[in-house]
C-alpha positions in Angstrom: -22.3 -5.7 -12.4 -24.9 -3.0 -12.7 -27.3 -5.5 -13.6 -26.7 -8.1 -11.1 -26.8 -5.0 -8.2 -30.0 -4.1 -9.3 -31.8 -7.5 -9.1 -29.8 -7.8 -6.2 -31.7 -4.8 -4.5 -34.7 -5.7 -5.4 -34.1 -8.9 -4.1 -33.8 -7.9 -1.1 -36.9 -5.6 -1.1 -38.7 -8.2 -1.9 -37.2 -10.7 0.5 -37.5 -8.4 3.4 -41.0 -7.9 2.7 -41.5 -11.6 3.2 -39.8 -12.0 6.1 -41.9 -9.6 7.5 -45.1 -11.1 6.3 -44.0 -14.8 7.2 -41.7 -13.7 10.4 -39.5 -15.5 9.1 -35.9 -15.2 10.8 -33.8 -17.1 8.6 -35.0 -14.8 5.2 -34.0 -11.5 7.2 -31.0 -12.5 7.9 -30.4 -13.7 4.1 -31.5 -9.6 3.3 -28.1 -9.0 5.2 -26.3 -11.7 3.5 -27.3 -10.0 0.2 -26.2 -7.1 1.7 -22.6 -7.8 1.8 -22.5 -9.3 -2.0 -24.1 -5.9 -2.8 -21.3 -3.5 -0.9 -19.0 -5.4 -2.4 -20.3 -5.0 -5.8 -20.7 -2.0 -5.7 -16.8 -1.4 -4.0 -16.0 -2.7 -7.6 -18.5 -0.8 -9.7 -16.8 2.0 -8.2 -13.2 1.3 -8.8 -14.3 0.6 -12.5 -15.5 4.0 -13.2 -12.5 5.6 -11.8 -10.6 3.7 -14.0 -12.8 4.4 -16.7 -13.0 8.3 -16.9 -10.0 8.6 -19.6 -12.0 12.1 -20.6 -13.5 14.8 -19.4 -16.8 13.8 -21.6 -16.4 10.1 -19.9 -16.5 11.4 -16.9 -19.3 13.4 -17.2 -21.0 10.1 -18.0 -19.8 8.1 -15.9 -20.8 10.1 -13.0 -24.0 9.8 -13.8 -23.2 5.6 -13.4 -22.3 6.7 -10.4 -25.3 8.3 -9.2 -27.5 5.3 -9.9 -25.0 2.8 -8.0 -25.8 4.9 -5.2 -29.2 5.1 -5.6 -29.0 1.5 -5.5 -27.6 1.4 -2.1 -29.4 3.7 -0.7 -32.9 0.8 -2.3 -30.5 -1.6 -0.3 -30.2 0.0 2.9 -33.4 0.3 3.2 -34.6 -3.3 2.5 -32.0 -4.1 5.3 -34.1 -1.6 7.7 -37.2 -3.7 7.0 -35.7 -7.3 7.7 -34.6 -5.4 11.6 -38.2 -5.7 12.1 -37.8 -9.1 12.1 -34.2 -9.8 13.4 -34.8 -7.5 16.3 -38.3 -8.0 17.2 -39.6 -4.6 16.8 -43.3 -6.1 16.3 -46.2 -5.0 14.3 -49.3 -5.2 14.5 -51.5 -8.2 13.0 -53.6 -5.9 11.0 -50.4 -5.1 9.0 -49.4 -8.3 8.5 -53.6 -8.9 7.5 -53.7 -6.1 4.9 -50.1 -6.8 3.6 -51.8 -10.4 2.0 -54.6 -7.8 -0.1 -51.4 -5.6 -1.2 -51.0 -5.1 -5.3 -48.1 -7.5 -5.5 -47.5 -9.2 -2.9 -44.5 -12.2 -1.7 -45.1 -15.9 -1.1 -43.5 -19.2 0.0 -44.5 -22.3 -1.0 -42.9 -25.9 -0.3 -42.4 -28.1 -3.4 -44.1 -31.6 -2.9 -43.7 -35.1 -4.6 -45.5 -35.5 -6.8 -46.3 -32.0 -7.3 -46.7 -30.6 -10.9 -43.4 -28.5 -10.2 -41.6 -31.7 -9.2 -38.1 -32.3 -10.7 -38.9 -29.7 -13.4 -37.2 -26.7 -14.3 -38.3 -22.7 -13.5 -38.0 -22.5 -17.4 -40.5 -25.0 -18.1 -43.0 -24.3 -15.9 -43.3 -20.6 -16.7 -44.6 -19.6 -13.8 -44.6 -15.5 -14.3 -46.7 -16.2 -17.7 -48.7 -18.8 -16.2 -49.6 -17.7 -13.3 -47.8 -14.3 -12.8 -45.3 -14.9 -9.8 -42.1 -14.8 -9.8 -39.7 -17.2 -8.1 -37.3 -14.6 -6.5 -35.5 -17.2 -4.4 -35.2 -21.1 -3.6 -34.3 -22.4 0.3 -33.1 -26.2 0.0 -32.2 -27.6 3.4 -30.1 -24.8 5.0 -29.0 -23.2 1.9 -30.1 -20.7 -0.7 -30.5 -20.1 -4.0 -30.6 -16.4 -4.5 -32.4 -15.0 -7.9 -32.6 -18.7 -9.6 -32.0 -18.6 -13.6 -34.5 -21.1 -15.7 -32.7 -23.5 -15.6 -32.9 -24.5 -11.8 -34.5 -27.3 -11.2 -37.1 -27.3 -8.4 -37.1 -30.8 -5.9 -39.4 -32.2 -3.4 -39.0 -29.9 0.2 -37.5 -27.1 -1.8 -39.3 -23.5 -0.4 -39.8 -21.5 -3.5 -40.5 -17.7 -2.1 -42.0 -15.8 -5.2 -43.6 -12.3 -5.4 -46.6 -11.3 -8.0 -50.6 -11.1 -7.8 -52.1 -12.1 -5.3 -54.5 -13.8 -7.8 -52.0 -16.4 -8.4 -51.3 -17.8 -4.9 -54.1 -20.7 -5.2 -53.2 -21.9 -8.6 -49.2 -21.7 -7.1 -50.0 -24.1 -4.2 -52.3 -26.5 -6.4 -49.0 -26.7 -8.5 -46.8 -27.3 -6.0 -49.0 -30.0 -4.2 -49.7 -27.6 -0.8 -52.9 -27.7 1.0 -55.5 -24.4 0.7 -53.7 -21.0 1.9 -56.2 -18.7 3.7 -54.6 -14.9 4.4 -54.0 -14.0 7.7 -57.4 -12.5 9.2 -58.1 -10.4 12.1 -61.7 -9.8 14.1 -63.4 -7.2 12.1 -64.4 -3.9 13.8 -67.0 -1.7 12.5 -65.3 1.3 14.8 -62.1 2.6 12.2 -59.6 3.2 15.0 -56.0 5.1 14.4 -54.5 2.5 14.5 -56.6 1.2 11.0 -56.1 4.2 9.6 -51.9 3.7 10.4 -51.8 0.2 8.9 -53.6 1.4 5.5 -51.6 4.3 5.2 -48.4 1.9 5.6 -49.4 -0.3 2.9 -50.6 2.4 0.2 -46.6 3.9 0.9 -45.5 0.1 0.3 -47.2 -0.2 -2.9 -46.3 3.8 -4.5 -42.3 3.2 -3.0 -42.7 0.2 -5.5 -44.3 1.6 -8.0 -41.8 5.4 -8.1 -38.8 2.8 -8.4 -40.3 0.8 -11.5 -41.1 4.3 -13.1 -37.9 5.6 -12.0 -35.9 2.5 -14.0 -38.3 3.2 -16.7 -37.8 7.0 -17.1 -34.2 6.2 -16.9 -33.9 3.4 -20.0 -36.3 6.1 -21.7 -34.8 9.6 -20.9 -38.6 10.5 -20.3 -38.8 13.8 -18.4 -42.9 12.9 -17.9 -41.6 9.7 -16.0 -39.0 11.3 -14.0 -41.9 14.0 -12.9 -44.0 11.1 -12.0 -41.7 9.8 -9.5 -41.4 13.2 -8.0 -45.0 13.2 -8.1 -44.4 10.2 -6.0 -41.9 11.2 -3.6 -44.2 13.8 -2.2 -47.1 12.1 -1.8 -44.8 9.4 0.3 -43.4 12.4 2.2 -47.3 13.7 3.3 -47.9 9.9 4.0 -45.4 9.4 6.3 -46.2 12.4 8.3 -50.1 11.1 8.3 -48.4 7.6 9.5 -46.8 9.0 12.3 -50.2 11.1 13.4 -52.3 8.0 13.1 -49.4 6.0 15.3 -49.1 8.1 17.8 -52.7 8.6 18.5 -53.1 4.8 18.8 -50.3 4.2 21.4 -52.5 6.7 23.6 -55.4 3.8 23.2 -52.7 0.5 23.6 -51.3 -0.9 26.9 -48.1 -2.0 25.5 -47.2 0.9 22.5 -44.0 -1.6 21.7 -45.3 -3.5 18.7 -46.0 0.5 16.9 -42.6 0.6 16.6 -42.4 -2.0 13.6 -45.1 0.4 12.0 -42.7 3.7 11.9 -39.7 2.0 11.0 -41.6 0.5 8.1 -42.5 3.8 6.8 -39.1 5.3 7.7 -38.3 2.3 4.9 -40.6 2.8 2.4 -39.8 6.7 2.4 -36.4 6.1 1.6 -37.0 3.6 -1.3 -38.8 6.8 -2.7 -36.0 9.1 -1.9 -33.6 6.3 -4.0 -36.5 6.3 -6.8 -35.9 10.3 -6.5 -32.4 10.0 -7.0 -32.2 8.0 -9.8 -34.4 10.1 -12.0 -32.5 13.6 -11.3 -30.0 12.4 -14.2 -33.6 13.0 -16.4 -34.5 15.9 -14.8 -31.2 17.8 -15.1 -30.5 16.5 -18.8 -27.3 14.8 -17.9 -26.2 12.5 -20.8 -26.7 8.6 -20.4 -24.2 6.1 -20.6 -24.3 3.8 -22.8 -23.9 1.1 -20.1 -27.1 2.2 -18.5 -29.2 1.4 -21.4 -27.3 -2.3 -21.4 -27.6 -2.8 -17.9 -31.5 -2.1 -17.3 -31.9 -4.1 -20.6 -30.5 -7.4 -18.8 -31.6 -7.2 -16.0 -34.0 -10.4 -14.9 -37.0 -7.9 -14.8 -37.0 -6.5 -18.2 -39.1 -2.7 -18.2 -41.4 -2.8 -21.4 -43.0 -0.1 -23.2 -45.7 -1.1 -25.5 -48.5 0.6 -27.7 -52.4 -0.7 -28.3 -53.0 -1.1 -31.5 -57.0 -0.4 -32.8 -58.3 -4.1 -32.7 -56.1 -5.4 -30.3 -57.0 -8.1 -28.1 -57.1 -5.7 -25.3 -58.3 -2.6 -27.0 -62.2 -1.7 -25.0 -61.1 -4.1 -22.4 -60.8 -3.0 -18.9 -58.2 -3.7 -17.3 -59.6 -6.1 -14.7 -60.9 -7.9 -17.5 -57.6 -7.9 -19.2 -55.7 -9.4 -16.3 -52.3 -8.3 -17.6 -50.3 -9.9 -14.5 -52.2 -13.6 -15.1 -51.5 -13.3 -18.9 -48.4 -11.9 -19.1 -46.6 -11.7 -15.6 -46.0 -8.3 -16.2 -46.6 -5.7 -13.5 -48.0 -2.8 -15.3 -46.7 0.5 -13.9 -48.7 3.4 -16.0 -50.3 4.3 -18.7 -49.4 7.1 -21.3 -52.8 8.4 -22.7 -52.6 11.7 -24.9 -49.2 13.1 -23.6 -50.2 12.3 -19.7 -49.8 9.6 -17.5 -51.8 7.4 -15.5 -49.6 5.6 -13.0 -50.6 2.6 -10.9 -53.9 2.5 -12.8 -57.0 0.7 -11.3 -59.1 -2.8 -12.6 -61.5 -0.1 -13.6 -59.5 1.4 -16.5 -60.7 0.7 -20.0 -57.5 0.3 -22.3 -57.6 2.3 -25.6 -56.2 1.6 -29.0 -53.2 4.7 -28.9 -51.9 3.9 -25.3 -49.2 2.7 -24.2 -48.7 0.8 -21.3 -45.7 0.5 -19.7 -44.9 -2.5 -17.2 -41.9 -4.4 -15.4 -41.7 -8.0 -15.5 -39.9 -11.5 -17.0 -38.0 -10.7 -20.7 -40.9 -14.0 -21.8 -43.8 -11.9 -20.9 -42.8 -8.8 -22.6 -43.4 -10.9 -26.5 -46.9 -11.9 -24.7 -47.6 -8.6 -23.2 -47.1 -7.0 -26.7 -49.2 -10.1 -28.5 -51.9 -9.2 -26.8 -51.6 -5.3 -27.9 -51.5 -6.2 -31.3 -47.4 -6.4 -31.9 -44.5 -8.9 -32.7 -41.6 -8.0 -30.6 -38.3 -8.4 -32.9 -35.2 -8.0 -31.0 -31.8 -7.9 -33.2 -29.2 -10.5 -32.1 -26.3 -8.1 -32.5 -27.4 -5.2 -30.9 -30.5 -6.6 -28.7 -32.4 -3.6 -29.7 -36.3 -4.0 -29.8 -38.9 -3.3 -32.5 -42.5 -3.4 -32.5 -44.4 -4.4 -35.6 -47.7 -4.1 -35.9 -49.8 -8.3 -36.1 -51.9 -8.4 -39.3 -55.2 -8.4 -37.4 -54.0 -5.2 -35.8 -54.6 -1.2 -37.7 -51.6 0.2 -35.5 -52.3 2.9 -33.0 -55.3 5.0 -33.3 
């Protein structure tokens, strides 16, 4: 159940995101549909822990199982506050919905043709995180839905896939799928940087690092990493300064606007992606006060559909000197790579401009496939044991280990 609430909330982060992008009514109101399924899981994960606490020690842990359900929520209620942008009009401006298209991962909808190399064949068999690093997050068929779609689903003529991943992928996506060209939305440019500009980009840099504090959140938590946890603090209060920049910028523009209605959409937004932070926030406090993990934790991050990996370069990697443009992690691998550990620090949200060295490790969030491929190409076999699904990686023959 913990599993299933996660992808559940992420699902709708990522679904709310696109019906903003697309203004699309019918996907905001599925973010509320998810909703509901998620209250009442998490009515259930609730009643479970009461009944599991047989011991003082249990408790203690189970508490902390607790903490994260709510934490979980809280991711929830926030993706439900950016579908209302949609569902009640609230408006934003077209330069959001613009720079939203150039943001680091970014959603998409596509419609299935005949014909189409994605035709009658199955999400497993097409590999589309690995091959082209997008994720199908959800299928509409006719009036129905197919929420978080296992491989086996079978994609048919007319179906929508809406998928989320680089932005790199979205032309290779549509030439699968049989669509014509996709060109971003675009607005007139201005050489004159108005408030307004500088509004919208601070909007989408507190889209991207909410995104980013809860992957490194999950990931301090599977790891009981205190330098994570910090991280996401780190985060927190740089999404705090943003939003008070946001609102700055916003107001000033409404003094240059006739109708100030659609800058609503643009502080709600923020109000959003400041409390996805907070949520990151709260997960990680179980790290930052020492609290003992549950076991269940561990189990439940490990199954999730995105899987968080956490792999070394080995000297003579395929990567090792590469940068990290040149790598192009999220096309080879469809991993999202979250930060970089480099001599005790870390480098979150790294840039194309990076060179990878043989002794870091990279640690990114994506499909349990791409993990063996992400670790391939830094010089490891992953070897997970049947029985107790624990990982190990061992170092390739062409690889020296880490420096």
């Amino acid at each position: 159940m913990l599993s299933e609430a996660k992808d559940t909330s992420e699902l709708m982060v990522d679904l709310a995101y696109a019906a903003l992008f697309f203004g699309d009514a019918d996907m905001a109101e599925e973010v509320d549909d998810l909703d509901e399924r998620l209250d009442e899981l998490v009515h259930e994960m609730r009643e479970v822990c009461v009944l599991a606490g047989r011991s003082p020690r249990e408790a203690e842990q189970l508490s902390g199982v607790l903490h994260l359900i709510s934490a979980i929520e809280r991711m929830a209620t926030a993706a439900v506050d950016v579908s209302r942008i949609v569902t009640h009009r609230l408006g934003i401006p077209a330069a959001l919905v613009a720079d939203l298209a150039a943001a680091e991962e970014v959603s998409h909808r596509v419609r299935v043709r005949e014909g189409s190399a994605l035709s009658h064949r199955s999400l497993a068999d097409v590999g589309l995180p690995v091959e082209i690093g997008m994720r199908v997050v959800a299928i509409r068929r006719g009036k129905d839905w197919i929420i978080d779609p296992d491989g086996d689903e079978t994609m048919l003529p007319g179906d929508v896939l809406i998928l989320r991943g680089t932005p790199d992928g979205i032309a290779e996506l549509r030439a699968e799928a049989g669509a014509p060209e996709w060109r971003p939305p675009e607005i007139e440019e201005d050489i004159a940087i108005t408030d307004l500009d500088r509004a919208v980009d601070v909007l989408v840099e507190m889209k991207n690092v909410s995104e980013v504090a809860v992957g490194l959140a999950y990931s301090a938590l599977l790891f009981n990493d205190q330098g994570l946890a910090a991280e996401v603090v780190h985060l927190e209060d740089r999404l705090d300064e943003m939003r008070e920049r946001l609102e700055v910028w916003v107001l000033r523009s409404a003094a240059e606007t006739l109708d100030p209605s659609p800058l609503r959409g643009l502080l709600h937004l923020g109000g959003a992606a400041e409390e996805i932070g907070d949520a990151a926030q709260q997960m990680v406090w179980l790290v930052e006060q020492g609290e003992e993990m549950h076991p269940v934790l561990a189990v439940a991050l490990g199954e999730s559909d995105e899987v968080i990996a956490r792999v070394p370069v080995a000297r003579g990697a395929a990567i090792d000197g590469q940068t990290l443009a040149e790598a192009r992690l999220e096309r080879e691998t469809g991993c999202y790579l979250l930060a970089i550990r480099r001599a005790g620090r870390y480098l979150y949200r790294p840039r194309g401009g990076v060179q990878i060295e043989a002794g870091d490790e990279l640690i990114g969030i994506g499909p349990d496939e791409g993990r063996a491929r992400l670790a391939e190409l830094c010089g490891y076999r992953v070897i997970e044991d049947d029985d107790t699904g624990q990982v190990e990686m061992v170092p390739t023959s062409a690889s020296r280990g880490p420096a």
